[in-house]
N, C-alpha and C positions, 0 to 999 in steps of 0.2 A: 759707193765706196768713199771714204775719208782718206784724204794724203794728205802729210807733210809737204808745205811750201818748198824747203829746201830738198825733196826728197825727189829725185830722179827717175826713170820709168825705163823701161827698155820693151820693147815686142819683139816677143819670140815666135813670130806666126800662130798661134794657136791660139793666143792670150795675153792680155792685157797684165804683166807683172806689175802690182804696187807693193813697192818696198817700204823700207827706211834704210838710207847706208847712213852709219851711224858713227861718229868720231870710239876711238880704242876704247879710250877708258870708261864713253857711256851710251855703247853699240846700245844693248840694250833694253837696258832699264827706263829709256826715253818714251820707247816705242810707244803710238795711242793705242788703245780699244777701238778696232774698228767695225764695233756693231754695233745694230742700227734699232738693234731689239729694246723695250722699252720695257723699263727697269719696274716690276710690280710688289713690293718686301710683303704681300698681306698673305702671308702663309701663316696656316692655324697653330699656336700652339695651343700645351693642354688646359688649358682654361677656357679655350675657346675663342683667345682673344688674338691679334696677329702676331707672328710672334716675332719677339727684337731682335737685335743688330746680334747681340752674345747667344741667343740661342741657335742663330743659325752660324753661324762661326761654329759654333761647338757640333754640331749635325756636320760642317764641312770637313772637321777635322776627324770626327768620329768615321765618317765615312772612308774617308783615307787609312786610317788607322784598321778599319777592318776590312777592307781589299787587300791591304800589305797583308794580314792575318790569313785572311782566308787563302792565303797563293802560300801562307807557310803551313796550314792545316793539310792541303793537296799536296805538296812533297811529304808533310809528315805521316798524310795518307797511303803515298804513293809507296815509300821508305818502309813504312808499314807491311802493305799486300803485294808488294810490288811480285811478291812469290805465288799470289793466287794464279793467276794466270796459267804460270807455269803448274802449278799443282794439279790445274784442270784438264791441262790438255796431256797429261798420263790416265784423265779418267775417261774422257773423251776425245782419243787419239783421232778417230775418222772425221771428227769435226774440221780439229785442226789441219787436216790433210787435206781435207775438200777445201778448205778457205785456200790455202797454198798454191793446190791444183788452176783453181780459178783463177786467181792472180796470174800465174804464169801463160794461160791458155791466153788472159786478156791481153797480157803483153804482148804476145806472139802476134795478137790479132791485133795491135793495131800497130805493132811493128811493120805487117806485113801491108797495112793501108798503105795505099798512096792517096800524098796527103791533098790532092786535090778532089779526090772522092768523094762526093756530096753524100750526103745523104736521103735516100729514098724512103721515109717515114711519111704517108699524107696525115697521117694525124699532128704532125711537127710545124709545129707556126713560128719557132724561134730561129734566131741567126744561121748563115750557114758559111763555112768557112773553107772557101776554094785555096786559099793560099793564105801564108802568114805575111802579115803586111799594117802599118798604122792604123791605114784604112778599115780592116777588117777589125783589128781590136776597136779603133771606135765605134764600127758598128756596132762589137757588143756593147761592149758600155753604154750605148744609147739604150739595145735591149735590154738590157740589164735594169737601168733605172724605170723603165716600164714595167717591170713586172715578169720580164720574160726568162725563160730557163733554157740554154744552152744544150743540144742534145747528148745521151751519156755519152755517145759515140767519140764524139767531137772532145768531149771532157778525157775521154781517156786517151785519146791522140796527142792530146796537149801534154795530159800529165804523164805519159812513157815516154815521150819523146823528152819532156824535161826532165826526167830520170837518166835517162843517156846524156843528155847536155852535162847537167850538173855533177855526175861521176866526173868527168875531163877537166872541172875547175881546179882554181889550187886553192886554199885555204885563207889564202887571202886577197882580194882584186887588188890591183892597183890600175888606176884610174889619173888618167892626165886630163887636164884642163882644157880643152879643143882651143886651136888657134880661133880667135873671135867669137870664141861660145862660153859655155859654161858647165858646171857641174852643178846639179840640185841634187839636195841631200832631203831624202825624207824618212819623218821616225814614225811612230807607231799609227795604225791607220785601222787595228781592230775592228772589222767588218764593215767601217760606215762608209759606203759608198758613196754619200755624200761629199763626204771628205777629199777621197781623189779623183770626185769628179771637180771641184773644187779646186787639188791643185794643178791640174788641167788646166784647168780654167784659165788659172793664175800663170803657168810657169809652161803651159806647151804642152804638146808631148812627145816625147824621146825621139831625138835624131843625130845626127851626127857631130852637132855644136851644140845641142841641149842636151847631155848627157844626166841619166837618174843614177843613184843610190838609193835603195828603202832598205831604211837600217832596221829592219825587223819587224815583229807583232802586226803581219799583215791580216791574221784571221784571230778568229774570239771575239766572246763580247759580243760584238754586233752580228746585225741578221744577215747581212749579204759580204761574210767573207768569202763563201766560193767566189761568188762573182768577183771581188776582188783578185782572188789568186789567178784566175781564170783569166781576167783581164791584163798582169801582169806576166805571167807565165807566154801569153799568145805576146803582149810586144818583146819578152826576151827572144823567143823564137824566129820575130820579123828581123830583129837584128842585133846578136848579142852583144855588142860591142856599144849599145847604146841605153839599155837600161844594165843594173848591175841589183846584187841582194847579197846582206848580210843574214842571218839567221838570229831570232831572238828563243827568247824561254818559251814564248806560246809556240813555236814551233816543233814541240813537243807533243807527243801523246797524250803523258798523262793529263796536262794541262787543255789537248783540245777533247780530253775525255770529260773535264770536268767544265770547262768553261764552251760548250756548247759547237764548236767547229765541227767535230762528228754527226751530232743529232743534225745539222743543219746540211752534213754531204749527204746522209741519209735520208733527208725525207727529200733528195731531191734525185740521187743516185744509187744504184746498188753497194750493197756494203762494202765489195770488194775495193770503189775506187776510192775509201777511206785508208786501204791499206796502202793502195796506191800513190798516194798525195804524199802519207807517209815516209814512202822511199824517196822523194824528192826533196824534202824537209831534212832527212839523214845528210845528202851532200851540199848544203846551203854551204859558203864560206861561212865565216866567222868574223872578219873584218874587213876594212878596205884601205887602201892609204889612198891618197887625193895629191896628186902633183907632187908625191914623195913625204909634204909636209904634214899634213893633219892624216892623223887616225881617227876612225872612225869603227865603232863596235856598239850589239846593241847597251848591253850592261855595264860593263867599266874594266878596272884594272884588275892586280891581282896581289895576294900580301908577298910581294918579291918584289927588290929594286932592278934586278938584272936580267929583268927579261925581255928577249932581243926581237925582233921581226922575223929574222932568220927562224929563232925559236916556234914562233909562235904558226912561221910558212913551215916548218915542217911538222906538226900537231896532222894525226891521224883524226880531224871533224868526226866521222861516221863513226867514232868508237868512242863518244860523249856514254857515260857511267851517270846510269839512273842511283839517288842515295848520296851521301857523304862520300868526298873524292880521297881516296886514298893512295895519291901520287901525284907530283907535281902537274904534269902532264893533264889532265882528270879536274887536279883546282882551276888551273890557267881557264881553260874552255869552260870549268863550270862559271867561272868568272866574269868570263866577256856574256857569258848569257843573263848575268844574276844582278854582279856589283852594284851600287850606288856609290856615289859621294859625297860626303861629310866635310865639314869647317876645321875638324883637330886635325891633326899630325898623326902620321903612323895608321895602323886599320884596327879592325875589330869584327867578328863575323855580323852580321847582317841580321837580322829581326823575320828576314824573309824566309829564315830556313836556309839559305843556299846563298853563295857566294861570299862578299865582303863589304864595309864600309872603309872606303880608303882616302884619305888625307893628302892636301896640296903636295905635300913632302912627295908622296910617292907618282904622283902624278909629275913633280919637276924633273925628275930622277927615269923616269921611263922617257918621258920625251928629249933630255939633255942624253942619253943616251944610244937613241935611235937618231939622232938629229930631226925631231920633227918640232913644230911648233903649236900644234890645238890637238886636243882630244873631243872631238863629238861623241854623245852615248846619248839613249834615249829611255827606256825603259821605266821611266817615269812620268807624271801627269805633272806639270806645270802652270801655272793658270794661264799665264802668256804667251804657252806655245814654245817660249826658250828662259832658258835661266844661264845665269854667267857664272862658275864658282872657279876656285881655287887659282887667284888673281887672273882673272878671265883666257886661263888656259883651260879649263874644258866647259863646255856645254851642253845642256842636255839639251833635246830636240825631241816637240811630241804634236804630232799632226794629226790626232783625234780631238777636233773642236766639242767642244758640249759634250765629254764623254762620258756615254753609257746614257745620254739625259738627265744625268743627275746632277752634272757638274755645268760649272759657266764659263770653263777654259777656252780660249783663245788656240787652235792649232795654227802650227806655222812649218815653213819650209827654210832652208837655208842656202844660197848662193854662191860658187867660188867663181869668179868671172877674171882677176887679176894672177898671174900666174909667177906674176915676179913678187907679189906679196898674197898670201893668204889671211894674212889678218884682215887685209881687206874684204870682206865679205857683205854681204846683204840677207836682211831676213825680212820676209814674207811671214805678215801675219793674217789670220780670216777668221770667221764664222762660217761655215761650210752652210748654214740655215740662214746668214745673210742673203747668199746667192739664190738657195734653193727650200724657198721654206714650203712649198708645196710635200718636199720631201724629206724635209726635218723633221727628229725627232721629240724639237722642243723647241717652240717659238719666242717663249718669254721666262724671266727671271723667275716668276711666280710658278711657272710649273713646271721646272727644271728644279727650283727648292724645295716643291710638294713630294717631286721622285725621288728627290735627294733624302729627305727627312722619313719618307714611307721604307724607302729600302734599308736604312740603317737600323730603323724602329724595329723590322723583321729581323734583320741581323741579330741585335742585341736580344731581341724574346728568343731567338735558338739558345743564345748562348748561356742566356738564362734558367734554359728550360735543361739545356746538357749540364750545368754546372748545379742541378736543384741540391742535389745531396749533401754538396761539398758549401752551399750558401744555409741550407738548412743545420748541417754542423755549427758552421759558423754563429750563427743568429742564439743556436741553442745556447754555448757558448759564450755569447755576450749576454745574455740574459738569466742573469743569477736569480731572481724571484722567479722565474718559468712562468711568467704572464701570458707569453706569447706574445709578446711585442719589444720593440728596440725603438731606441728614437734614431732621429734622421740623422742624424753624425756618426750612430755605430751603422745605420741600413749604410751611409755612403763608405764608409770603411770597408764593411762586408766586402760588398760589389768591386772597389779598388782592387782589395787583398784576393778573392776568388779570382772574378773576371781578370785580370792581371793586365789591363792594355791600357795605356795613357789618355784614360777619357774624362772628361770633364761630368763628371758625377753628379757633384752640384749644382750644374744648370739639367743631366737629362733625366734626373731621378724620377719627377712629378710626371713624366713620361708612362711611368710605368709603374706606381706605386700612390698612394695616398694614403696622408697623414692624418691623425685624429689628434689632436693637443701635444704635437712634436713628436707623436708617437707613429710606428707602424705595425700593424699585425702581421708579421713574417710568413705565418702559416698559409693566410690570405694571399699574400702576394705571391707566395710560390705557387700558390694552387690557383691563381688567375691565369696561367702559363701551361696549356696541354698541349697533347699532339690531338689533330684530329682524324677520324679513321672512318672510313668507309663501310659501312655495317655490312653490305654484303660481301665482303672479303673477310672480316673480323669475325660479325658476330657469332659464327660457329666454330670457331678458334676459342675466340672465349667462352662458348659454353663448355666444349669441350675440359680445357682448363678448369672452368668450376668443378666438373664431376671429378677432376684427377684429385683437386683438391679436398673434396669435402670425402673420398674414398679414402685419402690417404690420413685424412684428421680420425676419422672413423675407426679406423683401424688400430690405432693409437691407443683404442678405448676410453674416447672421450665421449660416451654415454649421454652427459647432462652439461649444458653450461658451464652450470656453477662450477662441477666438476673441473673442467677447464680452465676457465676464471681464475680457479682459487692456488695451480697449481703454476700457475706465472707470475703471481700476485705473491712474491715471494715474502716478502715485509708486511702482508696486510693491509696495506695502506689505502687498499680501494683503487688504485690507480698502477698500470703497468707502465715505465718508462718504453721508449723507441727501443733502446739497446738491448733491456730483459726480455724483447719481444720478440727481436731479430735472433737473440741468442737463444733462446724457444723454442724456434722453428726453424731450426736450423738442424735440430733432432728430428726434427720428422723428414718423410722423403716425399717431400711437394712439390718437388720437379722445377723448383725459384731457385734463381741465383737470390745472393746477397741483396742488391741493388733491387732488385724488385721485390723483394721482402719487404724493403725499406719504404718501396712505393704503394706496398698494398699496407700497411702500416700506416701509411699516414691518408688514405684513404678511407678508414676504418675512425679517425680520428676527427669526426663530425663537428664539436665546437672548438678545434681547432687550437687549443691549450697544450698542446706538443707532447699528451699523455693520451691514454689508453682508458678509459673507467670503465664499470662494471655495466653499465646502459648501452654502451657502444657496442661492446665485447658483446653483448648480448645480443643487438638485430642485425649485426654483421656473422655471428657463427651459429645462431641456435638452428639447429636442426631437425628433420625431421625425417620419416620415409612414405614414400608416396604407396601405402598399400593398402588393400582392401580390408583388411583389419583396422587399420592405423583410423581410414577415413571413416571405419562404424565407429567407431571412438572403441574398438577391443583391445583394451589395456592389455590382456594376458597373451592375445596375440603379438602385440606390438613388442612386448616384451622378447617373447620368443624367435621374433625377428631380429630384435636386436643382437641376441647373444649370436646368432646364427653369423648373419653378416658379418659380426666385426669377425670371427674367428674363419670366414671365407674370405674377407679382404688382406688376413696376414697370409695365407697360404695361395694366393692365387691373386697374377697380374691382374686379370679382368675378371666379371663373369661369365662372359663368355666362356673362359678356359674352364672355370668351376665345372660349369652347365655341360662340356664336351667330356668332363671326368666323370660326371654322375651317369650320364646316359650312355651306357655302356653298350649300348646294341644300335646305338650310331641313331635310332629312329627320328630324333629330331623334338623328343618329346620325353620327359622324365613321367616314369609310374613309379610307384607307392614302392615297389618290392627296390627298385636301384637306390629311392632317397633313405631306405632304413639301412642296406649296403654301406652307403655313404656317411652316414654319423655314425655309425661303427668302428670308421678310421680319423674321425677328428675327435679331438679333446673338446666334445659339448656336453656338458654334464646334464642332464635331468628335463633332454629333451624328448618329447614324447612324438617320434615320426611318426603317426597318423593325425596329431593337430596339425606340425609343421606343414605335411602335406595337403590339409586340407584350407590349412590359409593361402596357400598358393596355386594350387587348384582353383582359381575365380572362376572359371566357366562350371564347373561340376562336370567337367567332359571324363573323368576317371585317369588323366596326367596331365601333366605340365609343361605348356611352349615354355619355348625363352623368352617370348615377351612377358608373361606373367611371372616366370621367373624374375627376370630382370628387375622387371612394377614391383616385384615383394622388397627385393634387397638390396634395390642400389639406393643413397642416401643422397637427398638432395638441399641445397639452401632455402630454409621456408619461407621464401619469397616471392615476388614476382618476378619476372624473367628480366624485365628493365634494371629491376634492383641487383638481380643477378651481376647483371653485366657493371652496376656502379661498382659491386664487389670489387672484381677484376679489374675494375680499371686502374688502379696502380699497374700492377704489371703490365696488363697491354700497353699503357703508355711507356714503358723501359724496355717493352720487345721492339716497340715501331722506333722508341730512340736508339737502337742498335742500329736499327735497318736502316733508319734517316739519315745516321753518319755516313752509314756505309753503302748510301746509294750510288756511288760515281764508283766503285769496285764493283757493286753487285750487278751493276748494269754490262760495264767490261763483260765480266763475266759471264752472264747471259748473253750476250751478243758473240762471245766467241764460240758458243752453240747454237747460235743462230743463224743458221747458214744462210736460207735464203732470206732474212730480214725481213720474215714476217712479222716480228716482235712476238711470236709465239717459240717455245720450249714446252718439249714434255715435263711431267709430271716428276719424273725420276732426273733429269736434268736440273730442275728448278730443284730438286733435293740436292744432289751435288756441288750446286751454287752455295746453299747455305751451309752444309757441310764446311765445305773447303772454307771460306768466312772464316766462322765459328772458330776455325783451330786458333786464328789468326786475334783473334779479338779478346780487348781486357778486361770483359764485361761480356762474356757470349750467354749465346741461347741456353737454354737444357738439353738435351738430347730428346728429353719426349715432346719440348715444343717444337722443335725441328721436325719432329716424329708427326706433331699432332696438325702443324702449318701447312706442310707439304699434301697431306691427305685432302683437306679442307678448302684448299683453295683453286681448286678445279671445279669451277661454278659450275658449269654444266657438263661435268663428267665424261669429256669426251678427251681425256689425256693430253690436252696442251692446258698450257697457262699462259696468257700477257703478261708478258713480266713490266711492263710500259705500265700495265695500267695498274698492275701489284705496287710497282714503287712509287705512283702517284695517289695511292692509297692512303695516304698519311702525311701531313703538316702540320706543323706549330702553329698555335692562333693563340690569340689575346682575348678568353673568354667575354671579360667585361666588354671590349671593343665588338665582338659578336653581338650581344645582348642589346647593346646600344643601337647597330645596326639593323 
């Protein structure tokens, strides 16, 4: 550890506290860095060479810029489906009842423990907890950073019991300064266990002169937030009047749905005590005052100058409104969860989706009002752990060192010790992998800005990859000759004007793109950006989809190529534009949306000049039929097949159904006497039923399965099966990006059919999931891919699905960066 000379020390029994108390006006901005980690810049960028001072700045800032993002995509998500849920459990009432059921029997049951009860499990090697007491939460903490897991027992004891605790709170603590002790204030500590064991370390732990506040975002993010809560919740229990909790935004569902806190009670507990942590999260306060003077909340203020303490103590917490707040009541609390603060005057909503950005002014005006003197908030990442704003009346406070590994922040804690001045204060800064780099997540500069650079890199190919359409417009757009390229000042404009998020363009462009004589090939660069897909979940999806497709072209009476060709090639001109193609096929019923029209379009579109020509058009649709005639090379057969099928595929969904109308005596087999029946009611002129019959007839058995049925007149793409599936890959890649957005709903979703968290759902379940979706979505499925997914994706036909390993079925990659690899 490094200290300031002038800088004073106190011992709290548990821990060595290094401060800085720092004079008013530069508390601090003085403060050193005190890590010991040795500073490495030789991170690659894309030339391969290390990359500079501006490029990492720019990775720093993009990073931030797309966490703030990605936290407004999850409420625009959540604002979104927030009705799936509901929707499903009118389809699947008993599910919902049995989750209910559970919950309430577990309360019951460990209501009815007494809490000294050990536990009789011989296969249980972890902590056991006779009584609530320092003692015992240190011992977990100790288990914990080993590796160890907390039995469920023990877990639901904790968390029912802090369900009753925290119903009797009031909305807001207020919290005095212990005669010869202190208040420590802690802000966001998102799963990293290192972190409080850290400020442990540094500040003690809770007693009755070392009083805690953790001002929220105690779970997410990181891998061991159970154990944090778990570790917090048992010292609330040993003494509540000694640690205290504010509630932040991650103390939310939808947020531990999407930022991991769920998947992580789960693979360690039953589903149930996800709902149960839950109902403890419902009664969190929302703020705290500290010796009357300072307010503390995780988020900030609200756009009102007049709002009171009284106000804010009598706010019903548990009735916080998922979405846009539609009453005063509803802003305020959305606010202390959301807000940040800004340098101007006056507010403006927030960039996060939710809350507000609010100005010195209103900040003067809430505390001259209430008579308090500081506003603490945390809710954000600071490099140094604290930050001063609005004339060093409030502060933010963030106790996740090195967060997520990406980043090189400093966490810190904050001290109120003086009770006749609170400005006097003391902050506590660390590296949490100072102390403990055995169990750090990142030991050095260099590989905290490799995880920094590598996850933004991913971030931005998603977004690349979800915006292709609206960059591909664009690009078209700027490019008046239709060469198929733009140079680098229109690609950086693209990207700004699409992408829409304050990123530094100009240093990340060559990240993702390369230039030929100032130029870039746009078609190239969109199509370096796919999803990737698990063939044996897909590939029979997509075959399926071929047959609907070349059925449905078939039917059309698109007989010959050219035929077709010539009948979208409206001008002549040898070449189909995007849009004459989309609007095309838009008359036919090929079971595409829009959006994947668009994608199997530019699939089809091999050198990559943003047209269509007659060479393309041709070894993407020529066709043929896979029959016994076709393969003697019997022209007059082939013929006769043709007319047959196309005028079977307007009258009838499938084959199958044809095949069930011909064979009238149910046998399983069509004879000669039903097929001549049979073309006696369709419009086929001057076909002669005893050839028909005898081209399909392949064995000479004297009738006809449906297999040979089938072989004569279904029409397939004359290709190889691999080529098949290039076909389709436009749309597959716009079915998996439906599903990709919509992985943290579909998941929900499935899990609330999930009773016993197996990660398995039946068959008609996992239909229901997409269904309910689908109504919801701006860009849904077809109805027969929903139709044709759900069939398909029962690998071994035994009527469940993984829906775990269905959504991990599909990711973005950076083909060229595969290739390389």
């Amino acid at each position: 550890w490094m200290k300031r000379k002038d800088a004073p020390s106190h011992d709290h029994s548990e821990g060595t506290a290094v401060h800085h108390r720092g004079k008013r006006q530069k508390r601090m901005e003085t403060a050193e860095h005190l890590s010991p980690r040795a500073k490495d810049p030789s991170v690659i960028g894309p030339d391969g060479r290390p990359i500079n001072p501006e490029h990492d700045e720019a990775f720093k800032q993009a990073w931030r810029t797309l966490d703030e993002d990605d936290e407004k995509v999850t409420l625009h998500m959540e604002e979104k489906f927030g009705h799936l849920k509901e929707k499903l459990s009118h389809v699947v009432p008993e599910a919902v009842e049995q989750v209910k059921n559970e919950l309430s029997a577990q309360l019951k049951e460990a209501k009815s423990a007494v809490a000294g009860d050990l536990i009789n499990d011989p296969n249980y090697d972890g902590p056991h907890i006779s009584e609530y007491s320092v003692d015992t939460s240190k011992k977990l903490l100790e288990a914990f950073s080993k590796g160890k897991l907390l039995h469920e027992d023990y877990a639901t004891r904790i968390f029912s019991s802090m369900r009753r605790h925290m119903k009797k709170q009031p909305t807001v603590n207020e919290i005095s300064i212990p005669q010869g002790g202190r208040v420590v204030v802690v802000g966001d500590t998102h799963g990293q266990l290192t972190d409080l064991i850290t400020i442990f370390r540094i500040a003690g732990f809770p007693s009755k002169t070392n009083v805690f506040l953790f001002n929220g975002d105690f779970v997410d993010r990181g891998p061991q937030d159970v154990e944090i809560i778990l570790t917090l919740y048992s010292l609330k229990l040993a003494d509540p009047d000694t640690i205290f909790f504010n509630r932040g935004n991650h103390e939310q569902r939808h947020m531990n749905e999407k930022y991991n806190f769920e998947n992580n009670v789960r693979a360690r507990y039953d589903p149930v005590i996800f709902e149960l942590v839950q109902k403890t999260f419902k009664y969190l306060p929302l703020a705290s005052v500290i010796h009357g003077k300072v307010y503390v909340t995780h988020g900030g203020l609200f756009p009102y100058e007049d709002v009171t303490l009284d106000e804010i103590k009598g706010l019903e917490r548990w009735k916080i409104k998922k979405g846009k707040p539609s009453d005063r009541n509803t802003t305020i609390m959305q606010c202390m969860l959301w807000s940040d603060p800004h340098d101007e005057p006056g507010w403006k909503q927030s960039d996060r989706g939710a809350g507000i950005l609010w100005g010195p002014d209103l900040t003067k005006a809430f505390l001259t009002k209430n008579n308090l003197e500081l506003v603490i908030r945390s809710h954000e990442m600071v490099d140094e752990g604290t930050k001063l704003l609005h004339h060093d009346h409030c502060i933010t406070l963030f106790s996740a060192s090195n967060y997520t590994g990406t980043n090189e922040n400093q966490g810190a804690v904050i001290t109120f010790a003086d009770p006749t001045n609170v400005r006097n204060y003391d902050v506590h800064r660390y590296f949490a992998d100072a102390i403990f780099q055995d169990l750090s997540q990142s030991t050095s500069i260099k590989s905290t800005a490799e995880a920094r650079k590598s996850e933004t890199l991913q971030k931005l190919r998603e977004r690349i990859f979800q915006q292709r359409h609206a960059l591909s417009l664009e690009f078209f757009n700027l490019d008046k000759e239709q060469t198929g390229k733009v140079s680098v000042a229109q690609f950086i404009d693209a990207l700004q004007r699409v992408i829409a998020l304050p990123l530094n363009w100009s240093v990340l462009w060559p990240y993702f793109a390369k230039a030929s004589d100032g130029n870039i090939n746009y078609t190239k660069f969109l199509d370096r950006y796919k999803m990737a897909v698990e063939a044996e979940y897909w590939d029979a999806w997509a075959n399926s989809v071929v047959s609907k497709f070349c059925q449905s072209m078939f039917a059309h009476g698109f007989s010959t190529v050219k035929e077709a060709f010539a009948s979208l090639d409206k001008d002549g001109s040898g070449a189909i534009s995007y849009g004459e193609f989309v609007d095309a096929l838009k008359k036919f019923d090929l079971g595409l949306t829009d959006a994947q029209m668009h994608d199997l379009i530019r699939s089809m579109d091999s050198n990559e000049d943003a047209r269509i020509d007659y060479d393309e058009f041709l070894a993407r649709f020529e066709s043929s039929f896979s029959t016994a005639a076709a393969e003697e090379q019997e022209r007059g057969a082939a013929q006769v097949l043709l007319k047959v099928s196309q005028v079977i595929h307007k009258h009838y969904k499938t084959l199958r159904e044809a095949f069930a109308q011909i064979d009238k005596n149910d046998s399983g087999r069509i004879n000669s006497k039903e097929l001549r029946s049979f073309l006696k009611t369709m419009p086929i002129e001057d076909t002669d039923a005893d050839t028909l019959f005898s081209i399909l007839d392949r064995d000479g058995s004297g009738s006809v399965s449906y297999k040979e049925f089938k072989r004569a007149l279904k029409p397939r793409v004359a290709k190889e099966a691999d080529e098949s599936r290039a076909f389709f890959d436009g749309v597959l890649q716009n079915v998996c990006d439906v599903l990709h957005r919509s992985k943290v709903q579909l998941r929900a979703a499935f899990r609330m059919m999930d009773i016993d968290g197996s990660g398995k759902i039946d068959v008609s379940e996992f239909k229901a999931g997409l269904e309910a979706l689908n109504v919801l979505l701006e860009v849904p499925l077809s109805d027969s891919q929903i139709s044709t997914l759900h069939s398909v994706i029962d690998k071994d036909k035994d009527g469940s699905i993984s829906y775990e390993e269905f959504l991990a079925s599909f990711s973005i990659v950076d083909k060229e960066e595969q290739q390389d690899s």
